[in-house]
MDAnalysis code that builds the backbone (N, CA, C; Angstrom):
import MDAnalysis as mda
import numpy as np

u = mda.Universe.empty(561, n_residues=187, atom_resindex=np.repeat(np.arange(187), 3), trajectory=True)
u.add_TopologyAttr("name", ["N", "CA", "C"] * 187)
u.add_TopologyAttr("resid", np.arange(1, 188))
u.add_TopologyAttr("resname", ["UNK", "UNK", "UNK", "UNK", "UNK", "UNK", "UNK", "UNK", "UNK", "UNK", "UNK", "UNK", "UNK", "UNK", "UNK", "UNK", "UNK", "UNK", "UNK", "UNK", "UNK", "UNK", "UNK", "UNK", "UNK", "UNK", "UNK", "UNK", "UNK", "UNK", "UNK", "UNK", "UNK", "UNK", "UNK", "UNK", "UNK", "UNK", "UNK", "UNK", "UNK", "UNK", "UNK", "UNK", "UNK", "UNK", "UNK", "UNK", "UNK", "UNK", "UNK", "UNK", "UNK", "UNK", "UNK", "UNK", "UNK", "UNK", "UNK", "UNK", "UNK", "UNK", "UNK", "UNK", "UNK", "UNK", "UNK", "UNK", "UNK", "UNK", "UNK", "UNK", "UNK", "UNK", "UNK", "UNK", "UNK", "UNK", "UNK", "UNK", "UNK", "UNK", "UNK", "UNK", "UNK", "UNK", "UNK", "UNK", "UNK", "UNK", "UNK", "UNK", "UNK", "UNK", "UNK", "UNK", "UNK", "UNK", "UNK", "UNK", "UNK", "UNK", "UNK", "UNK", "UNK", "UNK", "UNK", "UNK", "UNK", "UNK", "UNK", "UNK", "UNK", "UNK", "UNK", "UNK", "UNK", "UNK", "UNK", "UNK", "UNK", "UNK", "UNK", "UNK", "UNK", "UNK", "UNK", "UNK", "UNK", "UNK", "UNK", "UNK", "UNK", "UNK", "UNK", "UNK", "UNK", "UNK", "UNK", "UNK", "UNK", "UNK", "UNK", "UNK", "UNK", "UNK", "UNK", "UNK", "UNK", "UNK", "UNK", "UNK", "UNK", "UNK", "UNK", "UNK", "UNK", "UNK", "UNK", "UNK", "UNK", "UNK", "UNK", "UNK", "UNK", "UNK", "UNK", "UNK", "UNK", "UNK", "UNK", "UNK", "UNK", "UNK", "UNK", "UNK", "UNK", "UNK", "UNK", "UNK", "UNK", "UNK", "UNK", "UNK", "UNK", "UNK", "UNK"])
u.atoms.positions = np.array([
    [-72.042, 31.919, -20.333],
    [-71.041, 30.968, -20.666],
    [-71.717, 29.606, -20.818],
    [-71.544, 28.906, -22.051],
    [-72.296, 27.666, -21.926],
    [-71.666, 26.710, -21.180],
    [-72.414, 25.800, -20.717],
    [-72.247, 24.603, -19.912],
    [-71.093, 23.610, -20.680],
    [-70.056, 23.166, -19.952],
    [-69.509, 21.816, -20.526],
    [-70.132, 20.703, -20.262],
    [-70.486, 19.959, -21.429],
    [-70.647, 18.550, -21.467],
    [-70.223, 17.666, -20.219],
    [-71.100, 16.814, -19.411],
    [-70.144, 15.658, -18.514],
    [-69.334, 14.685, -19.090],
    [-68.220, 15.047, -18.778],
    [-66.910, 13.604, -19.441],
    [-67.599, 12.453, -18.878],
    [-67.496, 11.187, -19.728],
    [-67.738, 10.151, -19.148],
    [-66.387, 9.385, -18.111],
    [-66.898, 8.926, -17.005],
    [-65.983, 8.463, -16.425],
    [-64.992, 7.630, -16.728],
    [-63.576, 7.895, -16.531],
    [-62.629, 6.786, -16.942],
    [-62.588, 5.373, -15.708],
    [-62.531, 4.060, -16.683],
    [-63.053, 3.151, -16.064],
    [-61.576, 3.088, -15.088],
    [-61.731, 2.315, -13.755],
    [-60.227, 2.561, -13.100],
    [-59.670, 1.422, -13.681],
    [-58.081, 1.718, -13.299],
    [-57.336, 0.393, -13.757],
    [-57.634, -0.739, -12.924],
    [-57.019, -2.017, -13.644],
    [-57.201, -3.131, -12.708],
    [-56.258, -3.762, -11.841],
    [-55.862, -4.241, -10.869],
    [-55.162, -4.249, -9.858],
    [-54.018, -4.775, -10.451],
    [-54.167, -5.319, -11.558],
    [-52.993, -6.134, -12.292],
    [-51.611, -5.092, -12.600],
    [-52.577, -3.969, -13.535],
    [-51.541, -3.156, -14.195],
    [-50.651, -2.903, -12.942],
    [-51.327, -2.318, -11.948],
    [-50.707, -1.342, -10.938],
    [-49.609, -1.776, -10.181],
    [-50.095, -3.488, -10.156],
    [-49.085, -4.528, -9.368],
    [-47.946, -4.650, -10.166],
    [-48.178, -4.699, -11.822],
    [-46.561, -4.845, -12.625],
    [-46.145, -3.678, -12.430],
    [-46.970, -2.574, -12.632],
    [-45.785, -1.506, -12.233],
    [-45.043, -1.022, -11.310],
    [-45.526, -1.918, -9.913],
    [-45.173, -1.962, -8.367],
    [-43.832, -2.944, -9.078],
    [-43.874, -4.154, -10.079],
    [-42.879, -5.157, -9.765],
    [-42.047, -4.360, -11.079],
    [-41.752, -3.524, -11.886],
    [-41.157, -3.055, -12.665],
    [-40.730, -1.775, -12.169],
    [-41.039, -1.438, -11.046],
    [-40.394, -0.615, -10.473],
    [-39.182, -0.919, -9.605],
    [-39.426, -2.410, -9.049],
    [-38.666, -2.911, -7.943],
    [-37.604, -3.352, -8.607],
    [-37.630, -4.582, -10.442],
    [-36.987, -4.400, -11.060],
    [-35.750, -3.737, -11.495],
    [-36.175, -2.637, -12.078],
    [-35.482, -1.386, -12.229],
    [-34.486, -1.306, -11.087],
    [-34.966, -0.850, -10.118],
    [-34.054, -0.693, -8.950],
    [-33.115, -1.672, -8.728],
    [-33.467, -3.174, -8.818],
    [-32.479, -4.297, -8.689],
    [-31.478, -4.229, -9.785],
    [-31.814, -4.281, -11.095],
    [-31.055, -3.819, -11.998],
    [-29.765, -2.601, -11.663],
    [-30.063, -1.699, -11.338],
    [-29.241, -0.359, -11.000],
    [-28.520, -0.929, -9.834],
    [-28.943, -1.574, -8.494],
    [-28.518, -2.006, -7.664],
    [-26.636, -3.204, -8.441],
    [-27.790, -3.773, -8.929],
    [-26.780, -5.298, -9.505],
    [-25.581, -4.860, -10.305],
    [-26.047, -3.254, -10.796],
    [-25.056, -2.907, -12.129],
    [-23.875, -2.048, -10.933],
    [-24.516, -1.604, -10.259],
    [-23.332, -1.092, -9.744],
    [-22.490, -1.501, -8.658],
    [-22.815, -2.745, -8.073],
    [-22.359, -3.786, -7.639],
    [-21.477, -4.401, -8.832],
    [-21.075, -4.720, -9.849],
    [-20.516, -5.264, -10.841],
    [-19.586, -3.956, -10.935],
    [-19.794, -2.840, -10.729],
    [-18.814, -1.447, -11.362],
    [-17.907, -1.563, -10.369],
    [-18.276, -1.969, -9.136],
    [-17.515, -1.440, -8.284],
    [-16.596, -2.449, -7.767],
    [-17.090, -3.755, -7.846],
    [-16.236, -5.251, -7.830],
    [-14.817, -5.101, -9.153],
    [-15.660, -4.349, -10.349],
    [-14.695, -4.255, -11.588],
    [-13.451, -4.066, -11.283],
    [-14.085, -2.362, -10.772],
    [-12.600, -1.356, -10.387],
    [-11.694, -1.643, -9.200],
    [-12.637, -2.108, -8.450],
    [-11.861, -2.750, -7.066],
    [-10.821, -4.036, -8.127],
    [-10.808, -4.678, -8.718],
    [-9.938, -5.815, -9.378],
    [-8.719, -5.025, -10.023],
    [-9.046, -4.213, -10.478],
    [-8.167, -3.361, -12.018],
    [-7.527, -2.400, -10.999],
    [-7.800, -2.017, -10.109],
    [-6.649, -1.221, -8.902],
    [-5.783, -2.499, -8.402],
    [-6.329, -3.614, -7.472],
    [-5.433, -4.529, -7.040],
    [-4.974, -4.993, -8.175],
    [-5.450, -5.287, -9.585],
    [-4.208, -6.117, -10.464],
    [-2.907, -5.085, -10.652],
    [-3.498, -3.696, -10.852],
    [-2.188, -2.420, -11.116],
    [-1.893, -2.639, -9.899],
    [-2.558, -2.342, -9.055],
    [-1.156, -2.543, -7.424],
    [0.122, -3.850, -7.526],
    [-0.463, -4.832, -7.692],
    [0.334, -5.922, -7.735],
    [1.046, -6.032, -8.750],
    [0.931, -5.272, -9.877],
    [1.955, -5.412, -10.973],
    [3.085, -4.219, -10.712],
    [2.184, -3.057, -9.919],
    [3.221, -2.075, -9.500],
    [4.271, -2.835, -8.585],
    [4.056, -3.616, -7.549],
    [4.692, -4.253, -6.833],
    [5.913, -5.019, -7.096],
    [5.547, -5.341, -8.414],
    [6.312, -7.087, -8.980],
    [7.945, -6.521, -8.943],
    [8.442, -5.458, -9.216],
    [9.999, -5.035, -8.631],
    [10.428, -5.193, -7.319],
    [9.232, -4.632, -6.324],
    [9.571, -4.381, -4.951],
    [9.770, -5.860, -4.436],
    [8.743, -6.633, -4.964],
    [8.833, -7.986, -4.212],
    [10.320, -8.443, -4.104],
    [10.938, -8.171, -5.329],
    [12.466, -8.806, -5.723],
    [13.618, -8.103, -5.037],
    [13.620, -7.184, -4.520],
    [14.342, -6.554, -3.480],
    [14.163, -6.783, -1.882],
    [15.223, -7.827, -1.299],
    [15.076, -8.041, -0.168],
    [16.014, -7.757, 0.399],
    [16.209, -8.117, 2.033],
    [17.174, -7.761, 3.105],
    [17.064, -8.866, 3.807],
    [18.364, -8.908, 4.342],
    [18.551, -10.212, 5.719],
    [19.990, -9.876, 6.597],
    [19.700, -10.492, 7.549],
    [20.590, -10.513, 8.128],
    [21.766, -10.703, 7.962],
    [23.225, -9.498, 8.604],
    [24.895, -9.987, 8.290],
    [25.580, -9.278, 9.370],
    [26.390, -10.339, 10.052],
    [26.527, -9.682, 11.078],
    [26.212, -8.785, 11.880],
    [26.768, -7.388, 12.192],
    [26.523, -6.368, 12.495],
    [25.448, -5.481, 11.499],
    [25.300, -5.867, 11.068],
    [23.874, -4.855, 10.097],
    [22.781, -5.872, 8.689],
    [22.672, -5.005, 7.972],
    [21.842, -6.178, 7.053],
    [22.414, -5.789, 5.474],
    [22.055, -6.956, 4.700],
    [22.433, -6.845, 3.603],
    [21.261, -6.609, 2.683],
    [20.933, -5.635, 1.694],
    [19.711, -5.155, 0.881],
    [20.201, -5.539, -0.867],
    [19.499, -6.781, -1.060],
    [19.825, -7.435, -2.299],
    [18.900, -6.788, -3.474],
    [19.218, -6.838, -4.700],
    [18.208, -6.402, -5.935],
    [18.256, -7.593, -6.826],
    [17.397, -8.226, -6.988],
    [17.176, -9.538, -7.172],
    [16.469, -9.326, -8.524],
    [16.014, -7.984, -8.297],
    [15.267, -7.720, -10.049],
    [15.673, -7.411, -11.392],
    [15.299, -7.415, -12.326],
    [15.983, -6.996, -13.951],
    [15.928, -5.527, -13.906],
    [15.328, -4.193, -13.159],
    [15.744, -2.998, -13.083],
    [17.148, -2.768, -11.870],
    [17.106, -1.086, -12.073],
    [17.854, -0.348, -11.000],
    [17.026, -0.526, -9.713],
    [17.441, -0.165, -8.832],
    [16.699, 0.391, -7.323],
    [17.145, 2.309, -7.286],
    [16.919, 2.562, -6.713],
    [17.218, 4.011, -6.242],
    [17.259, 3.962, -4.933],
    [18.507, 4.665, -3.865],
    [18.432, 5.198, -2.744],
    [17.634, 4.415, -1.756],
    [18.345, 3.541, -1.681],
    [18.281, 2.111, -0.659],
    [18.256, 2.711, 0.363],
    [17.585, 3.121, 1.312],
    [17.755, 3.479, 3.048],
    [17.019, 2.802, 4.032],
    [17.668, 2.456, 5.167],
    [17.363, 1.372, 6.225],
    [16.664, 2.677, 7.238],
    [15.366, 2.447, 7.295],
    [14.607, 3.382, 8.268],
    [15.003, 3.159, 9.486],
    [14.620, 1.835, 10.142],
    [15.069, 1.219, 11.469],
    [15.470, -0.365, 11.613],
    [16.260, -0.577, 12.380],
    [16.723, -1.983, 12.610],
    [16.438, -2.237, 14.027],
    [15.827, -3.478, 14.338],
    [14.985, -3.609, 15.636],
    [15.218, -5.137, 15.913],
    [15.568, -5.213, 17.562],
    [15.746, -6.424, 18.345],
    [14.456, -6.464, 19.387],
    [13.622, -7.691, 19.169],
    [12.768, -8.127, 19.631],
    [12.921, -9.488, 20.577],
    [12.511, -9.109, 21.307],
    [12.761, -10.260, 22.661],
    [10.893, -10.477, 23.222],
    [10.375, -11.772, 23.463],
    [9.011, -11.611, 24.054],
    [7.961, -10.611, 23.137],
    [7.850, -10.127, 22.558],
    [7.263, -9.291, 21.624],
    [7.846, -7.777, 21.457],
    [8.795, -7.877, 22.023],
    [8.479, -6.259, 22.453],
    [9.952, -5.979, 21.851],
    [10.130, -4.082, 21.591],
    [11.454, -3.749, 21.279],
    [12.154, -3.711, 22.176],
    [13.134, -4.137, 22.216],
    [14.374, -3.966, 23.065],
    [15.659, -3.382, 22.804],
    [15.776, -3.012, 21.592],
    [16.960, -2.443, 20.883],
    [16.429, -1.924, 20.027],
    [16.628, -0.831, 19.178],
    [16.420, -0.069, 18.044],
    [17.641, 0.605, 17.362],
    [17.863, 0.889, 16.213],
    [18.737, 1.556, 15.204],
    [18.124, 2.682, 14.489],
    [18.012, 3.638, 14.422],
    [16.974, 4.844, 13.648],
    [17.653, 4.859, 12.373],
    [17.215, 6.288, 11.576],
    [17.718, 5.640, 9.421],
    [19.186, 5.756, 9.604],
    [19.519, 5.354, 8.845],
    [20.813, 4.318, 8.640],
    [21.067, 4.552, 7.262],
    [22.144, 5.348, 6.282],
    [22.687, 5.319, 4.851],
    [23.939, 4.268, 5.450],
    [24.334, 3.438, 4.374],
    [25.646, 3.211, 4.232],
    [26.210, 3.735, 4.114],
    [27.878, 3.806, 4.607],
    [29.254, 4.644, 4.184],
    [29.301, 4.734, 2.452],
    [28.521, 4.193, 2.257],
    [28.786, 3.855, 0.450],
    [28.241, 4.960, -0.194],
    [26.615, 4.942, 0.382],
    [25.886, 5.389, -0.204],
    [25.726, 6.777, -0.526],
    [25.685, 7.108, -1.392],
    [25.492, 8.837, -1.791],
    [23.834, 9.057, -1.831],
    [23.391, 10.664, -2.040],
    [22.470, 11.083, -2.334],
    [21.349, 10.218, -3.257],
    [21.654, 9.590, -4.379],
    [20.921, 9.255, -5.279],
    [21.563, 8.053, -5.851],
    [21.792, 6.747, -4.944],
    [22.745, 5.577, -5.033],
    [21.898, 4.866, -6.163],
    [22.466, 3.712, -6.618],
    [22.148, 3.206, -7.865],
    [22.361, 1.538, -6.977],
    [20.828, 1.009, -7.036],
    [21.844, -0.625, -6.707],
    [21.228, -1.570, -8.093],
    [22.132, -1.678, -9.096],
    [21.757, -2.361, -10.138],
    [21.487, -3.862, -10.012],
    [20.522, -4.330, -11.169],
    [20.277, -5.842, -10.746],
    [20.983, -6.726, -10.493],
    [20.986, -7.299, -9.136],
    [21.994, -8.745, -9.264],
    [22.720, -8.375, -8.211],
    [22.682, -7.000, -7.939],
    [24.174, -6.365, -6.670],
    [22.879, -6.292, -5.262],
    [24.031, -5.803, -4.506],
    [23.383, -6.357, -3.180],
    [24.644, -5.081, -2.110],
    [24.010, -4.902, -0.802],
    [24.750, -3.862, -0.506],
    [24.544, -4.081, 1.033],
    [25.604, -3.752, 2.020],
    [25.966, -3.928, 3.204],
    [25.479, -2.702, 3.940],
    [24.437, -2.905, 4.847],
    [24.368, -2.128, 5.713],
    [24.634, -2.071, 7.142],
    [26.072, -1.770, 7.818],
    [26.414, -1.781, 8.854],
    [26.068, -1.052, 9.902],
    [25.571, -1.638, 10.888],
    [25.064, -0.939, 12.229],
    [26.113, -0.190, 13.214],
    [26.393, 1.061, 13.642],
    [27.121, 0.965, 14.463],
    [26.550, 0.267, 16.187],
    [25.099, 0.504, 16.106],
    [25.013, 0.238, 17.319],
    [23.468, 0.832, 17.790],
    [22.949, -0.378, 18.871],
    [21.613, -0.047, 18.813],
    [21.408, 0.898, 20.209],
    [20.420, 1.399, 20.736],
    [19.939, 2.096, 21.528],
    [18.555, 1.278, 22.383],
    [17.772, 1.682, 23.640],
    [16.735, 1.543, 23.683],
    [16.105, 2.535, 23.749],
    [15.134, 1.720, 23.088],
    [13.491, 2.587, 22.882],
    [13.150, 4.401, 23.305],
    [12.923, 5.080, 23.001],
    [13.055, 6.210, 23.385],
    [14.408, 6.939, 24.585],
    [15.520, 6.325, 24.181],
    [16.543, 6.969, 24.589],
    [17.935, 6.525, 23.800],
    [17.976, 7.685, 23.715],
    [19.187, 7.927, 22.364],
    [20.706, 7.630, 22.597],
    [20.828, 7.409, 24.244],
    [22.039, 7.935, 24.750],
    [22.613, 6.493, 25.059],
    [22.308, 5.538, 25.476],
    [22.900, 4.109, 25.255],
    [22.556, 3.205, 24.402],
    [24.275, 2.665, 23.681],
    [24.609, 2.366, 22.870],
    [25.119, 1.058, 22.972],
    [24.933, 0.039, 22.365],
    [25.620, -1.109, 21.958],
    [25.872, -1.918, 20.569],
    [27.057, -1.958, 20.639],
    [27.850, -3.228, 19.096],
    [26.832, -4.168, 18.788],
    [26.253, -5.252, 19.834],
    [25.352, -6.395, 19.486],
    [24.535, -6.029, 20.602],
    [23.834, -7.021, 20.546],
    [22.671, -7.629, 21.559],
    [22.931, -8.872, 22.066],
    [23.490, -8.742, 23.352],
    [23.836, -10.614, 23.294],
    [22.992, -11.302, 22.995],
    [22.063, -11.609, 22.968],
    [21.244, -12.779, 22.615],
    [21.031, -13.243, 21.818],
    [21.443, -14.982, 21.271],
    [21.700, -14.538, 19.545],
    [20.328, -15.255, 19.703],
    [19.436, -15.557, 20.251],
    [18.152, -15.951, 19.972],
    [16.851, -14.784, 19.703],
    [17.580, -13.633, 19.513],
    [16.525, -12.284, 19.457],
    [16.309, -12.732, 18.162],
    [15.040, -11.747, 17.497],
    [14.494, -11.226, 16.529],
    [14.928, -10.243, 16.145],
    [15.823, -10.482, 14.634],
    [15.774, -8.839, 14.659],
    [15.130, -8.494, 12.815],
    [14.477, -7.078, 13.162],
    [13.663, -6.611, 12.216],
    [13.890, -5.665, 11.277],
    [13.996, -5.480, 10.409],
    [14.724, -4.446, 9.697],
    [13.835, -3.361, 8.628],
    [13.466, -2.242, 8.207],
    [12.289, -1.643, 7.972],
    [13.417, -0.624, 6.621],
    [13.128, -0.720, 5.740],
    [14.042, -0.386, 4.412],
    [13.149, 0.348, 3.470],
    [13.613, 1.332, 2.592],
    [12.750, 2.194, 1.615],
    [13.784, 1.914, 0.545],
    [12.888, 2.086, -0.636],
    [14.305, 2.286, -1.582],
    [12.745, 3.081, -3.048],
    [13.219, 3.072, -4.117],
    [12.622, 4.002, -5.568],
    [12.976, 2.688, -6.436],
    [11.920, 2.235, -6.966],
    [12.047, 1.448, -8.068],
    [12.643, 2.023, -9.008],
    [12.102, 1.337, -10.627],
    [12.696, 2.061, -11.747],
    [11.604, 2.511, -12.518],
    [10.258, 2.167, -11.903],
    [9.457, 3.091, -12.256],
    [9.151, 4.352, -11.779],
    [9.828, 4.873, -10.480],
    [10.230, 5.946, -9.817],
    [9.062, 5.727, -8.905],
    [8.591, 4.310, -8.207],
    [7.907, 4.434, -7.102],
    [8.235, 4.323, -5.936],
    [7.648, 5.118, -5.226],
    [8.749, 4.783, -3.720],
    [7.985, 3.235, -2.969],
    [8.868, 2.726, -2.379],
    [8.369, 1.461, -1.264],
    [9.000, 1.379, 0.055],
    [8.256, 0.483, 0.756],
    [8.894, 0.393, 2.322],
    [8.316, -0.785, 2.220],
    [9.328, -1.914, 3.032],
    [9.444, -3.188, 3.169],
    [10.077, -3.598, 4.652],
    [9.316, -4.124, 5.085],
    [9.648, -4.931, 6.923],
    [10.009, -6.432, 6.802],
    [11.425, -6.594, 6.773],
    [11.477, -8.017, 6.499],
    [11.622, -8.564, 4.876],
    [10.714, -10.257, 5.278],
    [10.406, -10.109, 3.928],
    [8.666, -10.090, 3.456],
    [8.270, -8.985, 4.505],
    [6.626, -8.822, 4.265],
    [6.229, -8.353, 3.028],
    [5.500, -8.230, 2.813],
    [4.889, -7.402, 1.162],
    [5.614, -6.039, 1.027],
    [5.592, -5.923, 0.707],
    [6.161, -4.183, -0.248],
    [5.101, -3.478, 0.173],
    [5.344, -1.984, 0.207],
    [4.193, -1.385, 0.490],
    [4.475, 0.131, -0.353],
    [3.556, 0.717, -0.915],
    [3.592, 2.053, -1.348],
    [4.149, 2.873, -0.735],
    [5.223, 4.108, -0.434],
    [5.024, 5.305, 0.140],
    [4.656, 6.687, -0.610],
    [3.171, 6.758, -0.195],
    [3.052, 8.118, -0.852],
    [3.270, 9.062, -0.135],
    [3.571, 10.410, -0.926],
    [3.694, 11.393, -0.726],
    [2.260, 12.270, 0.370],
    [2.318, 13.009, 1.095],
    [1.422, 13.393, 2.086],
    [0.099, 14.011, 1.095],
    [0.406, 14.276, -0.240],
    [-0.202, 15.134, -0.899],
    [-0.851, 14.178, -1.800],
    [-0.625, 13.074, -2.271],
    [-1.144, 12.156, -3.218],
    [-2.753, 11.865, -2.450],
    [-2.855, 11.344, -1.252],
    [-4.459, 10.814, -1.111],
    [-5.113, 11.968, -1.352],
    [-5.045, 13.256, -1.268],
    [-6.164, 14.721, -1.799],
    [-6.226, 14.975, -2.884],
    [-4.611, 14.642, -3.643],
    [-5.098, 14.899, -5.172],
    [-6.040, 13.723, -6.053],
    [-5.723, 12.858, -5.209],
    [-6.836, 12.026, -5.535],
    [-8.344, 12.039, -5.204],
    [-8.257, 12.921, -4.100],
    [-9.438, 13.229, -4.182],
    [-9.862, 14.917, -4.963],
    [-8.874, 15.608, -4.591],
    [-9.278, 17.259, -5.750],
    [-8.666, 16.516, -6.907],
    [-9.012, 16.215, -8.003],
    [-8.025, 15.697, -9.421],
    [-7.509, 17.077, -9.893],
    [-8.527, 17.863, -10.047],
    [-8.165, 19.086, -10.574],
    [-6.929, 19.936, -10.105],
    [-6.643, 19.713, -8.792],
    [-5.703, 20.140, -8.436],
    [-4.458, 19.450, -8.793],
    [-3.027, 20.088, -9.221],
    [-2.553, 18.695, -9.961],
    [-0.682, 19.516, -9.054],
])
């Protein structure tokens, strides 16, 4: 077998090249870093602007105090759907001292309609304390209590909400919505 020729040696690189490609590597990475820092600031904006535009009905539907129960106004240019008072709550020192559990109006049917501009009476018969069901009272003497009122109702985009007061609106999803969001495929 004949002999191969000796290759002549390749001269090495010089510390220069090796160093840009140390800093075009680091580059790169900052780049990818920076870009997806920008993706994720994006989508984080474009969910809260759709949240808050989903909102812009709920905000306009409020409740307050009337006598014996509360009144649930629709202040917006749609319908509401199925206005229901979850709980009505007397607060003294921080704490509950009276409670009301869900609550329909005498009015209200299955699938009530409160159109814009109307407003609807929800009368209490009478509160209870805190984990006991069995005593009952008309008022609370104290007219210096707090009282809190916790309400659901269906927009007219058919979203559900729950509202405490006059705090922000809040989504109610369904138990099944955060998984399908995460399985999509599953529908």
């Amino acid at each position: 077998m004949p002999e191969l020729p000796d290759l002549p040696e390749l001269p090495e690189l010089p510390e220069a090249v090796e160093w840009w490609d140390q800093v075009s590597a680091w580059g790169t990475l900052g780049a990818v870093i920076v870009a997806l820092f920008v993706a994720v600031n994006e989508g984080r904006r474009r969910r809260l602007d759709k949240e808050d535009a989903d909102a812009g009905q709920a905000r306009l539907v409020t409740v307050h105090r009337h006598g014996h129960g509360f009144v649930i106004t629709n202040r917006s240019g749609g319908p509401i759907f199925t206005p229901e008072m979850e709980k009505a709550e007397i607060i003294e020192s921080g704490a509950v001292i009276w409670e009301s559990g869900p609550h329909r109006s005498s009015q209200m049917r299955d699938l009530d309609v409160l159109g814009p501009g109307e407003e609807r009476i929800m009368r209490l018969n009478g509160y209870h304390a805190p984990g006991n069901s069995s005593i009952e009272i008309d008022d609370h003497p104290s007219p210096d209590s707090t009282r809190r009122c916790t309400f659901t109702f269906t927009d007219a985009q058919g979203l559900r909400w729950r509202r405490v007061n006059h705090h922000q609106p809040k989504r109610v999803l369904d138990e099944r919505h955060g998984w399908r969001r995460l399985f999509f495929w599953q529908r």
